[in-house]
N, CA, C and O atoms as a GROMACS GRO file, in nm:
protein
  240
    1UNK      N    1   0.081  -0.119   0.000
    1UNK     CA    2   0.000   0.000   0.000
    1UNK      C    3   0.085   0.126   0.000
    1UNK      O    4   0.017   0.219  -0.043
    2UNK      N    5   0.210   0.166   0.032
    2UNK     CA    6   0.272   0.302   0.050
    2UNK      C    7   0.324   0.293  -0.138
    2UNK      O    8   0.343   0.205  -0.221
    3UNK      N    9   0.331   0.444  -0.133
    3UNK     CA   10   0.320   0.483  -0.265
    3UNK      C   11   0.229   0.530  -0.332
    3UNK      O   12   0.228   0.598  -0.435
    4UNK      N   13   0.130   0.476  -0.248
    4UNK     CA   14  -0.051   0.516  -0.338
    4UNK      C   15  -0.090   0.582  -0.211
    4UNK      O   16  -0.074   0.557  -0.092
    5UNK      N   17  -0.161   0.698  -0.294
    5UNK     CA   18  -0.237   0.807  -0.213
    5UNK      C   19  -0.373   0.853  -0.233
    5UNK      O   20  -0.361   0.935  -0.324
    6UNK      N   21  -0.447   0.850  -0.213
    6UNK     CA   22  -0.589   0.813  -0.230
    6UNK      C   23  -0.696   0.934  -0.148
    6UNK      O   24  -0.732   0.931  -0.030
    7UNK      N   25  -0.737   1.055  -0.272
    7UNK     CA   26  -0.843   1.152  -0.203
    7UNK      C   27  -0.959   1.153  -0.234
    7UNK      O   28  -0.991   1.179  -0.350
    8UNK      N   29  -1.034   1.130  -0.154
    8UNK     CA   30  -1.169   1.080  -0.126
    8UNK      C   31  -1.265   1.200  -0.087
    8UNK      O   32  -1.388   1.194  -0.089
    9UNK      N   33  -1.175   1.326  -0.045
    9UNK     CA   34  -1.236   1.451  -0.085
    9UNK      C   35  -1.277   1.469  -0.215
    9UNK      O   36  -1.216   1.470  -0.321
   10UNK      N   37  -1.497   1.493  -0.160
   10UNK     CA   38  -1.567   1.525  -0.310
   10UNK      C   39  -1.578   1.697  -0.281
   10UNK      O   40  -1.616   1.702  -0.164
   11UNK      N   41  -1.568   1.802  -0.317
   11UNK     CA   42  -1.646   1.940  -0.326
   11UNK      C   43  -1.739   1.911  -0.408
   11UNK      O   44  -1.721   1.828  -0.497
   12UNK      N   45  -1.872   1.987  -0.388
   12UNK     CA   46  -1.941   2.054  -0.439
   12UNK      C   47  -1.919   2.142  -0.584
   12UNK      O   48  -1.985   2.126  -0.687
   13UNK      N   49  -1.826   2.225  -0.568
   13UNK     CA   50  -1.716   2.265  -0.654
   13UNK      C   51  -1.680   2.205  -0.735
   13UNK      O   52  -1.619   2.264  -0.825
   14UNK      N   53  -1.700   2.037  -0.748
   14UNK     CA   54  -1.634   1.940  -0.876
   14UNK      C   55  -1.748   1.908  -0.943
   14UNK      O   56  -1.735   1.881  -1.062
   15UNK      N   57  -1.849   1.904  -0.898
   15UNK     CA   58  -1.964   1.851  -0.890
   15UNK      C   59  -2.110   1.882  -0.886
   15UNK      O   60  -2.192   1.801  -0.842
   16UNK      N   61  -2.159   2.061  -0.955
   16UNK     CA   62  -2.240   2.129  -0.906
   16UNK      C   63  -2.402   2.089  -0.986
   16UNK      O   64  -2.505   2.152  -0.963
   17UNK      N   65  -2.394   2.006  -1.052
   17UNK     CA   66  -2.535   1.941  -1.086
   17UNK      C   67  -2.586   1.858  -0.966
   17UNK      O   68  -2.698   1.860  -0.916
   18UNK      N   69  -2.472   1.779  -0.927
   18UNK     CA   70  -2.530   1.653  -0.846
   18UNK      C   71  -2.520   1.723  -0.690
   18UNK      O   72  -2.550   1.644  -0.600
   19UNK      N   73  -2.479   1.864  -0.647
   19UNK     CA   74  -2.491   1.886  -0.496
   19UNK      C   75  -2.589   1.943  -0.501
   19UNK      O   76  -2.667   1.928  -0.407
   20UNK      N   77  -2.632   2.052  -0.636
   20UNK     CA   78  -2.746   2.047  -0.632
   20UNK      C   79  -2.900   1.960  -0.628
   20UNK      O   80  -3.005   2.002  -0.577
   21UNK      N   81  -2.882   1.847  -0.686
   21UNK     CA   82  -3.003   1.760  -0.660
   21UNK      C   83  -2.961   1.713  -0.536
   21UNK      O   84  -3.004   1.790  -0.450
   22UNK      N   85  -2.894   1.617  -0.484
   22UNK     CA   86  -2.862   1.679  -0.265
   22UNK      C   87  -2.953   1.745  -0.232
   22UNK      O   88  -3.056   1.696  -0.185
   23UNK      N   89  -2.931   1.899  -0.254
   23UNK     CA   90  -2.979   1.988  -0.168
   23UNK      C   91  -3.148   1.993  -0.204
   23UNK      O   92  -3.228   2.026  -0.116
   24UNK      N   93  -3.180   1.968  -0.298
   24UNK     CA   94  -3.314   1.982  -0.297
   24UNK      C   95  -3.449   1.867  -0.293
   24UNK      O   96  -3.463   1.774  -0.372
   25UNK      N   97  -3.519   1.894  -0.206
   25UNK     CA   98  -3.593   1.801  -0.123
   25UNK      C   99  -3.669   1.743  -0.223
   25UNK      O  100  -3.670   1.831  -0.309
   26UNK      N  101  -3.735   1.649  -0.266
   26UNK     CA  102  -3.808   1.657  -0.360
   26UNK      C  103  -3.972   1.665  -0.283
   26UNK      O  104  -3.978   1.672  -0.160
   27UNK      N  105  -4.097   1.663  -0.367
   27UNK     CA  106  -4.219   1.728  -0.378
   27UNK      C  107  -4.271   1.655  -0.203
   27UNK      O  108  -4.313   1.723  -0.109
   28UNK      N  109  -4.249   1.484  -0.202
   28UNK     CA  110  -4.281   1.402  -0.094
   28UNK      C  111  -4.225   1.454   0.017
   28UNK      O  112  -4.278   1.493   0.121
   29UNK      N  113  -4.142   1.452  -0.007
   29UNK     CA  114  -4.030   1.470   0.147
   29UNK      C  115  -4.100   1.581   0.206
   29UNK      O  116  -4.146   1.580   0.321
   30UNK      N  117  -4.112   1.733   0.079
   30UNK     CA  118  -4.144   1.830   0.152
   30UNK      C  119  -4.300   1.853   0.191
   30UNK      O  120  -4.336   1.950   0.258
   31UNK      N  121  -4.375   1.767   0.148
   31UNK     CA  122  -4.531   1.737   0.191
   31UNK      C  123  -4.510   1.684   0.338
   31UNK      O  124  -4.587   1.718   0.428
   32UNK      N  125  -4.391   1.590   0.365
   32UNK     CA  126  -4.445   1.488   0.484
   32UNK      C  127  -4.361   1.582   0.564
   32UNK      O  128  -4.388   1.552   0.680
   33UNK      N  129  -4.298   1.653   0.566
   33UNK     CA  130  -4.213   1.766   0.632
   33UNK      C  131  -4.347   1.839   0.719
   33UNK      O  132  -4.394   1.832   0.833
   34UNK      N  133  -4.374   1.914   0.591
   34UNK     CA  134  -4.501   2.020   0.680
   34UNK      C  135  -4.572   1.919   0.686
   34UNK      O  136  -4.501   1.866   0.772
   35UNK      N  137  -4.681   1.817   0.664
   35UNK     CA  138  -4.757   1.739   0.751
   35UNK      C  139  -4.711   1.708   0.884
   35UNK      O  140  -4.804   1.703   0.965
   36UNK      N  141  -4.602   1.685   0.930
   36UNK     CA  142  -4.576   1.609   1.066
   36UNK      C  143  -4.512   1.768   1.116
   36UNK      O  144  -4.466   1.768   1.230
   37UNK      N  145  -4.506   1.866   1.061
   37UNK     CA  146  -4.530   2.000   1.161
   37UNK      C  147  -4.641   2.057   1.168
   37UNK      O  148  -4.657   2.162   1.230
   38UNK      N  149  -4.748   1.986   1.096
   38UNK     CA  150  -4.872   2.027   1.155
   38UNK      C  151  -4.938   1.954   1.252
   38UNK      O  152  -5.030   1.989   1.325
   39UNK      N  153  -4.863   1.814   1.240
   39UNK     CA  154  -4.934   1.739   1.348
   39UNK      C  155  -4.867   1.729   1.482
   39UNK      O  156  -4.898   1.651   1.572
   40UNK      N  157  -4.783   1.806   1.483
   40UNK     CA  158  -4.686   1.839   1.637
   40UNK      C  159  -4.794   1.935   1.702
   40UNK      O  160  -4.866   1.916   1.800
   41UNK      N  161  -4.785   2.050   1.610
   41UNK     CA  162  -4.903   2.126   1.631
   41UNK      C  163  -4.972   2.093   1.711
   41UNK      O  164  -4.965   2.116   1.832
   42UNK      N  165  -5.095   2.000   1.614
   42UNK     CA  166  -5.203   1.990   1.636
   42UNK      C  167  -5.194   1.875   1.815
   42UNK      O  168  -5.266   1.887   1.914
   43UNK      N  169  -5.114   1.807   1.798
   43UNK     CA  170  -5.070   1.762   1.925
   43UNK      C  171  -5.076   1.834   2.092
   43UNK      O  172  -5.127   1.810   2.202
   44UNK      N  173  -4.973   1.950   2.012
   44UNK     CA  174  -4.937   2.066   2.130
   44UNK      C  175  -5.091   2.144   2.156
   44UNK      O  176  -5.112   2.173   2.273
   45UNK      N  177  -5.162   2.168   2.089
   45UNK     CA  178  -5.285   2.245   2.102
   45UNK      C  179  -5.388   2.120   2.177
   45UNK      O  180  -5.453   2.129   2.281
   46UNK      N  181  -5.379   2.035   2.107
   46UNK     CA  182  -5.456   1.921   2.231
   46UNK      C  183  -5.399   1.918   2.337
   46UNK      O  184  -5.492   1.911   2.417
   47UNK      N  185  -5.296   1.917   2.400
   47UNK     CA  186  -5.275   1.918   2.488
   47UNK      C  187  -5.289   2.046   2.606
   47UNK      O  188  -5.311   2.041   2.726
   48UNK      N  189  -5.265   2.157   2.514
   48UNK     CA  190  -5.302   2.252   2.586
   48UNK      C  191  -5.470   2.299   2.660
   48UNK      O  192  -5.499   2.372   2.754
   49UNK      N  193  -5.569   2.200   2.543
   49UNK     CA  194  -5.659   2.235   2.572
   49UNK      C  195  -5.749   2.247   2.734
   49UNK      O  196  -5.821   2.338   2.775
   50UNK      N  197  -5.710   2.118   2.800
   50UNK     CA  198  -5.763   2.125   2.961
   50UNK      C  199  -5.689   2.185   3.015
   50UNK      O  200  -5.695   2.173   3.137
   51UNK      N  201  -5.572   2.288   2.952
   51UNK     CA  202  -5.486   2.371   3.070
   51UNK      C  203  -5.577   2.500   3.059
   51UNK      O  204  -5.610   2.568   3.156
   52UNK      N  205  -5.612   2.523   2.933
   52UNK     CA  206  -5.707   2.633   2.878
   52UNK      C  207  -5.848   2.648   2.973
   52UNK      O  208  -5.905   2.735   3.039
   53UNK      N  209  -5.864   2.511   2.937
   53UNK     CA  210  -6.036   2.492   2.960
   53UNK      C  211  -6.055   2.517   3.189
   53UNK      O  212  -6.151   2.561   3.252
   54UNK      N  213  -5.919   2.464   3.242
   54UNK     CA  214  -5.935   2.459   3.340
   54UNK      C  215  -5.894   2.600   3.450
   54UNK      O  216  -5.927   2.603   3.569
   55UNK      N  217  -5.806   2.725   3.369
   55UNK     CA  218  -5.804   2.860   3.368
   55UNK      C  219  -5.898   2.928   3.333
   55UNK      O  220  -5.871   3.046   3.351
   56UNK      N  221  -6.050   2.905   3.268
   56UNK     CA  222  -6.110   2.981   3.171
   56UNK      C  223  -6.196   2.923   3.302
   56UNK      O  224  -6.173   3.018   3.376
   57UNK      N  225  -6.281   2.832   3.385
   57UNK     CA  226  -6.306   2.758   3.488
   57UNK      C  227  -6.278   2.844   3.610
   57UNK      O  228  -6.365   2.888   3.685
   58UNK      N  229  -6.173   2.860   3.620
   58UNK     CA  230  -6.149   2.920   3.750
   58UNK      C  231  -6.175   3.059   3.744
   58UNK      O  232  -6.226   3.105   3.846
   59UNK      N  233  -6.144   3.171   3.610
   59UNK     CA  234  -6.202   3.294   3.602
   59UNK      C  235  -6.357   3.276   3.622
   59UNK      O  236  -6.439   3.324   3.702
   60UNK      N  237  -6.362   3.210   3.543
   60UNK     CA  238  -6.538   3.214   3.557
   60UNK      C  239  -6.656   3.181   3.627
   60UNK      O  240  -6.766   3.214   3.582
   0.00000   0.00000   0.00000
């Protein structure tokens, strides 16, 4: 093995078609992206609701 030297460094820079498709999400990914940040959401707001409901209770 000595004698041979071997770079396995890729840039971007060598390569700017293919870091571009990398970087960009395609149509699915970015559907199920915002779906499962709406359903954190919608999670966090259920949960908040008997903290709501049980403050709105005690004013009233």
């Amino acid at each position: 093995m000595s004698g041979y030297s071997v770079d396995m460094g890729v840039t971007a820079s060598q390569f700017p078609e293919d870091a571009l498709k990398l970087r960009r999400a395609t149509f699915g990914a970015r559907s199920a992206r915002i779906f499962a940040t709406c359903a954190q959401g919608a999670w966090v707001l259920l949960a908040m609701t008997p903290v709501i409901v049980v403050l709105c209770a005690l004013k009233g």
